[in-house]
N, C-alpha and C positions, 0 to 999 in steps of 0.2 A: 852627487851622482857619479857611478864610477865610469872610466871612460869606455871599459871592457866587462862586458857581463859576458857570459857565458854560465847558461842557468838550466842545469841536468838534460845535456847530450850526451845521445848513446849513438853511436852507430856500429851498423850491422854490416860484413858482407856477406852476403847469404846466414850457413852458421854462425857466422866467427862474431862475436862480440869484440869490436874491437875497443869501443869507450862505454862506459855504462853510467850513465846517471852525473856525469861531470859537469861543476860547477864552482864558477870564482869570480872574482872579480877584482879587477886593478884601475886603481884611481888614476889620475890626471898625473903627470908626475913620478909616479912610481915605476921602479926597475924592478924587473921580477926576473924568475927562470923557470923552468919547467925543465926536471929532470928526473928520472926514470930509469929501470933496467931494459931492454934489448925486449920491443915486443910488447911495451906497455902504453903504446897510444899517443907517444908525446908527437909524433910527425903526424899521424892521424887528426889529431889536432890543431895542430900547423895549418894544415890542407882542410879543417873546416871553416877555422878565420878566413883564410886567405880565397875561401872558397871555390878550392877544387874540390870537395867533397862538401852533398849535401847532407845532413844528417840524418837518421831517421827517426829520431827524436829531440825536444828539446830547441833551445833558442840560444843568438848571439845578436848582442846589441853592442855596437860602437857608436858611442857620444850619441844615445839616448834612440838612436834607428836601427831599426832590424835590420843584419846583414845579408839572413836569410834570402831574403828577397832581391839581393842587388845579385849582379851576372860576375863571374870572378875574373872579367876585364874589368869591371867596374870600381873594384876595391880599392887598386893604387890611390883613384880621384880622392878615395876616402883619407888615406894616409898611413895605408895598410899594406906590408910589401913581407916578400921571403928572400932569402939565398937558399941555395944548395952548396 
């Protein structure tokens, strides 16, 4: 089971598509990146793991629970963090 699912979110601000249909997943273990050009969703991203942004579509599961559902104080507990 991977430790990070993230299985077809889109989200929306009003117009703007910001992510459409994004899905991956990274195993227990595994070092990844996410990189992108200027405008292509990758901090949009960021900000729905870490859940500052609800999606409006689509699901994220860390170690097999919906993230969705926890409050984005809650995530650290998880083992879920950002910088700026």
């Amino acid at each position: 089971m991977a430790l990070l699912e993230v299985d077809d979110v889109t989200v929306r601000f009003g117009g703007i598509v910001a992510l459409q249909g994004l899905s991956f997943e990274i195993e227990r273990g595994q070092i990844c990146g996410l990189i992108g050009p200027n405008g292509a969703g990758k901090t949009t991203m960021f900000n729905v793991v870490s859940r500052v942004y609800q999606p409006t579509d689509g699901h994220v599961r860390f170690d097999g629970a919906d993230l969705l559902g926890v409050q984005a104080h809650a995530v650290v507990k998880r083992g879920i963090a950002r910088t700026f």
